[in-house]
C-alpha positions as a printed NumPy array, in Angstrom:
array([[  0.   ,   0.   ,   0.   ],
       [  1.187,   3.419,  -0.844],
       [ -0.12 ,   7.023,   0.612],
       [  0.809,  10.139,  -0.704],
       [  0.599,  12.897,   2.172],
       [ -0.211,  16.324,   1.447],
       [ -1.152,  19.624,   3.115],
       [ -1.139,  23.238,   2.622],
       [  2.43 ,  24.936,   3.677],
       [  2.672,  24.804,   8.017],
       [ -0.483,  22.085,   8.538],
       [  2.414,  19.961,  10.074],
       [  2.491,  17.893,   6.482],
       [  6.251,  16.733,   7.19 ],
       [  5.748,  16.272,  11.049],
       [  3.129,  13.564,  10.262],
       [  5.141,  11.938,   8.009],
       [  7.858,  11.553,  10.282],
       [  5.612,  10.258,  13.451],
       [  4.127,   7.853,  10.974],
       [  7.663,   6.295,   9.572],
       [  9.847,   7.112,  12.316],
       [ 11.909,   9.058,  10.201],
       [ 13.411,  12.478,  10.663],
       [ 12.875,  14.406,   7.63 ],
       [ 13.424,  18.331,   7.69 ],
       [ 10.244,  20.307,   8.912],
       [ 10.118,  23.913,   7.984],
       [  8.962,  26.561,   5.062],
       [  8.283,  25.3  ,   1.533],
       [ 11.554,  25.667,  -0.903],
       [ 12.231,  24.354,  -4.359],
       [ 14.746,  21.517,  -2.54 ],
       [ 11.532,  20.507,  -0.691],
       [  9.658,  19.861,  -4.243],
       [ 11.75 ,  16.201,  -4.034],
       [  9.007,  13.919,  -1.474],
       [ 10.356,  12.367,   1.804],
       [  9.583,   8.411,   1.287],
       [  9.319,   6.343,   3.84 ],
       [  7.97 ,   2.552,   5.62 ],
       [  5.774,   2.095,   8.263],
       [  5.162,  -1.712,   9.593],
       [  1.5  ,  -2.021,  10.272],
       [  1.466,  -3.086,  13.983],
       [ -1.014,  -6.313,  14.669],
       [ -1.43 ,  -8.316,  17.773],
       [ -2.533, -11.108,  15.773],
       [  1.073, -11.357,  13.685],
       [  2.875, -11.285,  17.33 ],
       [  0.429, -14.068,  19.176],
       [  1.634, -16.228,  15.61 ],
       [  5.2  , -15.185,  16.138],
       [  4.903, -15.56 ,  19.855],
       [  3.418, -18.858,  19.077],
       [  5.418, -20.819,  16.539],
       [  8.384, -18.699,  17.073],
       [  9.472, -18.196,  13.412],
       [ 13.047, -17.158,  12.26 ],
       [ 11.792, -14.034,  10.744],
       [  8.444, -12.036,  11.411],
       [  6.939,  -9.761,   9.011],
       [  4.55 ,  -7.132,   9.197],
       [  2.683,  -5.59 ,   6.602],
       [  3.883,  -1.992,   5.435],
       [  3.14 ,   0.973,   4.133],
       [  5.164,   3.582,   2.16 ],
       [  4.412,   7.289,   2.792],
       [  5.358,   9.73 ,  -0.233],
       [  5.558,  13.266,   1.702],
       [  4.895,  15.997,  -0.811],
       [  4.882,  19.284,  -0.396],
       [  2.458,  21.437,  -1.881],
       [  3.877,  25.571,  -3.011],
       [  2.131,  28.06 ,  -0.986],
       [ -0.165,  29.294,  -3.498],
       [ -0.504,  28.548,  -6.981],
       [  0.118,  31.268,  -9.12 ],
       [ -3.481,  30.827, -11.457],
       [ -5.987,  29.952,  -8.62 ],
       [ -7.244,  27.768, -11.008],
       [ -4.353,  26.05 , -12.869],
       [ -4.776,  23.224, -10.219],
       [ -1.46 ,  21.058,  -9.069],
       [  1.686,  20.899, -11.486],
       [  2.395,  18.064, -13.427],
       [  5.791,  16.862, -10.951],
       [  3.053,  16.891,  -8.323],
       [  0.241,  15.147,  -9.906],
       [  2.601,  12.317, -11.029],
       [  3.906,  11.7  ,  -7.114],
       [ -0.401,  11.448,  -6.487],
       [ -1.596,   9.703,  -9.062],
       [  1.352,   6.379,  -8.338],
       [ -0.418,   6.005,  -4.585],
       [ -3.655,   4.558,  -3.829],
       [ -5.244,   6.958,  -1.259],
       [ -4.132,  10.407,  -0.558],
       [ -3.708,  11.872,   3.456],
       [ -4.57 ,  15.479,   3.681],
       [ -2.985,  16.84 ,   6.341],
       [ -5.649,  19.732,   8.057],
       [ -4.061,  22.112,  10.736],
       [ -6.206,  22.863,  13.565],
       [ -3.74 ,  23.801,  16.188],
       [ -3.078,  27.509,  17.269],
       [  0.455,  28.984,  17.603],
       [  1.24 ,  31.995,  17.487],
       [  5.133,  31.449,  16.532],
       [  3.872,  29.457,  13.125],
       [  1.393,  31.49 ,  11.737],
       [ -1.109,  30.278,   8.988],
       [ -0.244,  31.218,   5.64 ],
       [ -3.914,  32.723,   5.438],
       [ -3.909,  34.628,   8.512],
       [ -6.171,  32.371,  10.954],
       [ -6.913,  28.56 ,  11.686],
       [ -9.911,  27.32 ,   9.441],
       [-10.038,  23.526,   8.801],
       [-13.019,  23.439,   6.813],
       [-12.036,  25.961,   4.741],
       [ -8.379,  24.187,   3.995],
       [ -9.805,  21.067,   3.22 ],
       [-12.268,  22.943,   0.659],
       [ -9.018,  24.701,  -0.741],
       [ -7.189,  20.842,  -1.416],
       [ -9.868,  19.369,  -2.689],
       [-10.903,  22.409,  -4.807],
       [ -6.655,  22.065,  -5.876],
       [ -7.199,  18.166,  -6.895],
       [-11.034,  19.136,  -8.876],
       [ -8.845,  21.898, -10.866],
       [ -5.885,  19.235, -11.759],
       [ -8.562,  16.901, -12.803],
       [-10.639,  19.363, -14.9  ],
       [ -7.55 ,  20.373, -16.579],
       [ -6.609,  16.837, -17.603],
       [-10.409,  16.109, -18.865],
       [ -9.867,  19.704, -21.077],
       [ -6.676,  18.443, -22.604],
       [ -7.848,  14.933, -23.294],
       [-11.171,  16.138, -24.693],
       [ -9.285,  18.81 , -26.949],
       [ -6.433,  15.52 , -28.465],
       [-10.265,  13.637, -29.16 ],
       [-11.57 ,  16.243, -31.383],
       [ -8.624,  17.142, -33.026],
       [ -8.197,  13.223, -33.637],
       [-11.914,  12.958, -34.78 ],
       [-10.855,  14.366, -38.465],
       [-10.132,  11.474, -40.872],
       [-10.876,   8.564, -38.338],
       [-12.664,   5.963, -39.237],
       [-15.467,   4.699, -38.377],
       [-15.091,   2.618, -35.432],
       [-12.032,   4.654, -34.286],
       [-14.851,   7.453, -34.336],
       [-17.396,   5.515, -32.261],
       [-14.795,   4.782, -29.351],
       [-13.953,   8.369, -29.575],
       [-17.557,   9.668, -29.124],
       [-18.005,   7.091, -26.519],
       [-14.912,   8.324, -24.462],
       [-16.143,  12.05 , -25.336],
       [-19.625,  10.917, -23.519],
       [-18.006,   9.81 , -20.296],
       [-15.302,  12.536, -20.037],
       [-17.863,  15.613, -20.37 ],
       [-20.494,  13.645, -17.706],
       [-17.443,  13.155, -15.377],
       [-16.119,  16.773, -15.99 ],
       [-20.121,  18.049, -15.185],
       [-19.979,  16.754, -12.02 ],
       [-16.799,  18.058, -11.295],
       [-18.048,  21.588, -12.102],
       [-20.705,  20.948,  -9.351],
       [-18.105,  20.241,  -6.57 ],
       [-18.482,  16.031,  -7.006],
       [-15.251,  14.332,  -6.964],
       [-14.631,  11.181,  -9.084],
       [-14.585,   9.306,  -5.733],
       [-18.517,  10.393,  -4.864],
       [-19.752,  10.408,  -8.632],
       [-21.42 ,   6.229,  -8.437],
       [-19.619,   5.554, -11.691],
       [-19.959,   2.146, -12.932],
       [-17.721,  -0.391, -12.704],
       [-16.996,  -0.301, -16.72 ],
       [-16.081,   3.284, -16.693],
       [-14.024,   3.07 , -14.084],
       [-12.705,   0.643, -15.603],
       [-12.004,   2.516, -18.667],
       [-10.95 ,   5.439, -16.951],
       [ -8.5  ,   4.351, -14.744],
       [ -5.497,   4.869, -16.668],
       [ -6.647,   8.96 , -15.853],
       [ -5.654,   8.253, -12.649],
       [ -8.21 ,  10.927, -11.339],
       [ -6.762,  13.259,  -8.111],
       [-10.151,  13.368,  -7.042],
       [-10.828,   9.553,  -7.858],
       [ -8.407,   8.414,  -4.592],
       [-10.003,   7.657,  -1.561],
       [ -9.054,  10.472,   0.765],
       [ -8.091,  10.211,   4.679],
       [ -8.11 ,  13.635,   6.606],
       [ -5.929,  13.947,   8.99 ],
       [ -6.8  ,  16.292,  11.323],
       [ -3.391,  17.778,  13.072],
       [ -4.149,  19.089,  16.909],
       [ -2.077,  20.352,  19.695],
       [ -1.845,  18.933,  22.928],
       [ -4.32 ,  20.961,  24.458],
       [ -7.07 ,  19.773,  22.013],
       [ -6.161,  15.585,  22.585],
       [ -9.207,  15.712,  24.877],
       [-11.991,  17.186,  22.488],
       [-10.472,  14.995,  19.454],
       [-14.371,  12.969,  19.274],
       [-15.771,  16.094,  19.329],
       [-13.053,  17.867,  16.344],
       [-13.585,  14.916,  14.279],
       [-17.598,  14.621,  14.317],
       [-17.726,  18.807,  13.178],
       [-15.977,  18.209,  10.476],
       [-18.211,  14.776,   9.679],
       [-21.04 ,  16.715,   9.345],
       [-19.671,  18.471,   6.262],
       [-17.244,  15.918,   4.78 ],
       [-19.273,  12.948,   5.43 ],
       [-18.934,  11.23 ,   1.878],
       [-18.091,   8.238,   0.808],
       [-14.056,   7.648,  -0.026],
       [-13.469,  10.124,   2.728],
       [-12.658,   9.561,   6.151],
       [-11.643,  11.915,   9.051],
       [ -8.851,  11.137,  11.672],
       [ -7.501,  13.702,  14.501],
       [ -3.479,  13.416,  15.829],
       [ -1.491,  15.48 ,  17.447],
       [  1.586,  15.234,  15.358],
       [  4.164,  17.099,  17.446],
       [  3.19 ,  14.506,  19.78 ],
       [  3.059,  11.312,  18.242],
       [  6.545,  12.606,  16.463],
       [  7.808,  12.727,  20.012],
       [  6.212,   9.38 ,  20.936],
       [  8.104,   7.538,  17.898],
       [ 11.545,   8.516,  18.885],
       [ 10.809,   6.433,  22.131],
       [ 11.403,   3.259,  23.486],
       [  8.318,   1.247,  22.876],
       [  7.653,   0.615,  26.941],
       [  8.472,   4.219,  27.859],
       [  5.895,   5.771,  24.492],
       [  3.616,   2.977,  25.954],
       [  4.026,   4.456,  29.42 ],
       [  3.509,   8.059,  28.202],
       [  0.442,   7.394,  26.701],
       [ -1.065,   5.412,  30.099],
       [ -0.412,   8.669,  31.561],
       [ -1.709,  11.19 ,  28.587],
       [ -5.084,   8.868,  28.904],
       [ -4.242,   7.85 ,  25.555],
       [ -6.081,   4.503,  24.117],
       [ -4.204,   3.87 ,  21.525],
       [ -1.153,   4.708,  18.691],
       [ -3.082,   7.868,  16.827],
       [ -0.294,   6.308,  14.255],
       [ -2.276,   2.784,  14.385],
       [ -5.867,   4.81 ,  13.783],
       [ -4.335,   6.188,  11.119],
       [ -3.574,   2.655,   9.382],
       [ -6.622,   1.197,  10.294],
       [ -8.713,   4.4  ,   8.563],
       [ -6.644,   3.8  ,   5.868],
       [ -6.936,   0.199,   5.182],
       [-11.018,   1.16 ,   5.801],
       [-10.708,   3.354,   2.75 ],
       [ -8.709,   1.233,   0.43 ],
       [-11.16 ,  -1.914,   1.476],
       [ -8.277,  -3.881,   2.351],
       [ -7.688,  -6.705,   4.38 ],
       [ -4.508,  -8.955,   5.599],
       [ -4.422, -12.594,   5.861],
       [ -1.071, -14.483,   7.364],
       [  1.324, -17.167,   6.56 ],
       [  2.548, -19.16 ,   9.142],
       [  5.569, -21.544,   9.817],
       [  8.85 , -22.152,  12.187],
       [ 10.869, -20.289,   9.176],
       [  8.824, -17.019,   8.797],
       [  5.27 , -15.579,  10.232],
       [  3.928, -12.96 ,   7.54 ],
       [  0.933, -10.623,   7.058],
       [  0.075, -10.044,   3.418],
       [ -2.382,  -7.332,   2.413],
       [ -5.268,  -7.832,  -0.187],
       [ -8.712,  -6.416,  -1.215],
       [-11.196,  -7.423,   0.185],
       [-12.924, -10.2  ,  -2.003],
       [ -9.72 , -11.723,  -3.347],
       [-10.379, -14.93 ,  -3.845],
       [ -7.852, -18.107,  -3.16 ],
       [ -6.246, -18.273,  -6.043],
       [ -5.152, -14.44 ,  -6.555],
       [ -4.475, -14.332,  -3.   ],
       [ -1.598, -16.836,  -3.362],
       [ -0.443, -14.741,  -5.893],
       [  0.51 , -12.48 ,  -3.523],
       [  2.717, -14.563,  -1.818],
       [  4.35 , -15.931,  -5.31 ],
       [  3.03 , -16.104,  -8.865],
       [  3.96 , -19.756,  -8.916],
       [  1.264, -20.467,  -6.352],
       [ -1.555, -18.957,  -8.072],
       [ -0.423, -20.681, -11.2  ],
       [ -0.025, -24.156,  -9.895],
       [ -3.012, -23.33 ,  -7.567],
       [ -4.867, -26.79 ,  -6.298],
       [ -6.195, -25.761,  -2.988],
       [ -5.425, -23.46 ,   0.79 ],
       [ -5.755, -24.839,   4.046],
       [ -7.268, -22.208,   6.118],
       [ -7.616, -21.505,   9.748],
       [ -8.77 , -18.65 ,  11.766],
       [ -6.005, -17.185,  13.555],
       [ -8.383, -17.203,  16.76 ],
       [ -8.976, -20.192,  16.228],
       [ -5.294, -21.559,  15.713],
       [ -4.276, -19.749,  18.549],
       [ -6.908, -21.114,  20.711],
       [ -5.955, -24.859,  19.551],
       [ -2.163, -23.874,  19.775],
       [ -1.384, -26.121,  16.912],
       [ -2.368, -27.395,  13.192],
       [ -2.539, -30.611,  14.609],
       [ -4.798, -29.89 ,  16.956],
       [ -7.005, -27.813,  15.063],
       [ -7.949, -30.63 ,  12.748],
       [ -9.043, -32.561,  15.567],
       [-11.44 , -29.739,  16.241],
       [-12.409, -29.215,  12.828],
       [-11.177, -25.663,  13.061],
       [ -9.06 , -26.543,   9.389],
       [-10.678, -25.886,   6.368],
       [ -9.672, -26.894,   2.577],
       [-10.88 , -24.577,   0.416],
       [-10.692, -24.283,  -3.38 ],
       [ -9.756, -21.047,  -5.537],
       [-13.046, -19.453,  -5.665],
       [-12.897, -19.143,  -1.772],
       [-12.593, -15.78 ,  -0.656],
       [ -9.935, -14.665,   1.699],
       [-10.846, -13.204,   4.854],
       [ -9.199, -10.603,   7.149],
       [ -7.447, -13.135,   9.777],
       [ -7.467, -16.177,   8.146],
       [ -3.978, -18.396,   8.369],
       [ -3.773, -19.92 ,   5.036],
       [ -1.384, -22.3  ,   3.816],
       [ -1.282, -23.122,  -0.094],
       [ -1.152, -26.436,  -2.018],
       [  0.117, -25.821,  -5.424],
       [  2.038, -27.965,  -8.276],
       [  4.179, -26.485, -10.903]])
């Protein structure tokens, strides 16, 4: 899974990124050296992969991750309406669901670059930035159709039209404020749109950046900005980023401790994950073994087959059938063998579709 993180100039873009991956990329004022994205992993925690590891006690345990692409947006575009640049819309359009990074904190020593603190209206001004990019691209590709019409024949001039049809329907709803994401297109056209990559088409996480001072009324930040934003693709998410920054330059036991005594649940950094494998529709199902434990991520609805794909292209090809075991229920039973004699294992054939938790192992010949 890949995220692209963006975020007008002082939302606390780069300080995100950084709590998320651990990393310690330069915070500070946009520049033209900042134009190149910070890229960095994240290993999606999950109790489940350490009960497994805990359990058979592999050589090697591995998580799931996720690679943040930090890019950093100019402070104001020079045509209000020319949308992003190309450089930028090319870092987008490679991830699979963009973060937009919201400031909602006060201080006084980093001032907004519009004068006051306004969340709603910054995540109108992004998502009006994304609309414009995709407009733009519709404009261009509509102009290459007619120009191509001339002298085509017939069938090339059917597809055309057909394309034409979709494009200026798509572009309509744009110009009423309805992202690609919220516009109920069918499966065929986005199908044969998808190599547009859309800006507006990616599922979109809002991350909500708070101080310290606000960790207590996060519920209450969150559900405000619900009532506006509440659409499907998008999903809202408060962290205090300064904080969380601070948290993953700790120890795990003393950032555990830390948050005991901040009356803090959980990892913000973990909520942030789980929104964003919510979004994506996503799922991870585990290998299992004395030589390696492993999480693998899929969509949700994969079936057998494609999901051993995953774990080699061999194994979907040679594909005959998964065993499959809930991981509750394998770590209840503490052992394959005695699963089975609870009929917790299952053999299932390719048409079976993988479920978030399910311990599968594949039976393939080549």
């Amino acid at each position: 899974m890949e995220i692209s993180i963006i975020g007008l100039p002082k939302s606390g873009k780069t300080t995100v990124f950084n709590a998320l991956t651990g990393s310690t990329a330069e915070t500070g004022a946009y520049s033209p050296q900042s134009a190149t994205p910070n890229i960095g992993m994240a290993k999606v925690a999950d109790e489940r992969i350490d009960a497994l590891s805990a359990l058979f006690e592999p050589k090697k345990t591995t998580y799931a991750e996720v690679k943040y692409v930090d890019i950093a947006l100019p402070p104001k575009p020079q045509d209000s309406q020319a949308g992003l640049d190309d450089q930028i819309i090319a870092h987008i359009a490679n991830t699979d669901c963009i973060i937009h990074v919201v400031r909602a904190f006060e201080d006084e020593n980093v001032p907004h670059t519009d004068g006051s603190v306004d969340a709603h209206r910054d995540i109108s001004a992004i998502e009006m930035e994304l609309t414009f990019s995709d407009l733009g691209l519709i404009e261009k590709r509509l102009k290459r159709i007619k120009e191509g019409l001339k002298g085509s024949k017939p069938a090339e001039r059917d597809m055309a039209l057909k394309e034409t049809a979709i494009l200026e329907d798509i572009k309509a709803k744009l110009e009423e404020s309805i992202p690609v994401r919220q516009q109920n297109l069918s499966e065929e056209i986005i199908k044969a749109t998808s190599h547009y990559q859309f800006m507006t088409s990616k599922p979109l996480l809002v991350l909500v950046n708070i101080g310290e001072a606000q960790i207590d009324s996060a519920k209450e930040i969150e559900e405000d900005l619900r009532e506006n934003n509440d659409q499907s693709g998008t999903e809202i998410v408060t962290l205090c980023a300064k904080l969380e920054m601070e948290l993953s330059e700790m120890k795990d036991d003393e950032a555990q401790e830390m948050r005991e005594a901040m009356g803090l649940a959980e990892s913000a950094v973990g909520s942030v994950i789980n929104a964003s494998y919510k979004l994506l529709g996503y799922i991870s199902f585990f290998t299992y073994g004395t030589d390696e434990v492993r999480a693998w991520t899929i969509s949700e609805g994969t079936n057998a087959q494609r999901a051993a794909g995953k774990i080699h292209t061999d194994l979907e090809k040679g594909f005959i059938r998964s065993e499959v075991i809930k991981c509750d229920k394998l770590l209840e039973h503490k052992s394959v063998a005695e699963a089975r004699k609870h009929a917790a294992v299952q053999l299932e054939g390719k048409n079976y579709i993988v479920r978030d938790g399910d311990c599968v192992t594949v039976l393939f010949n080549v």
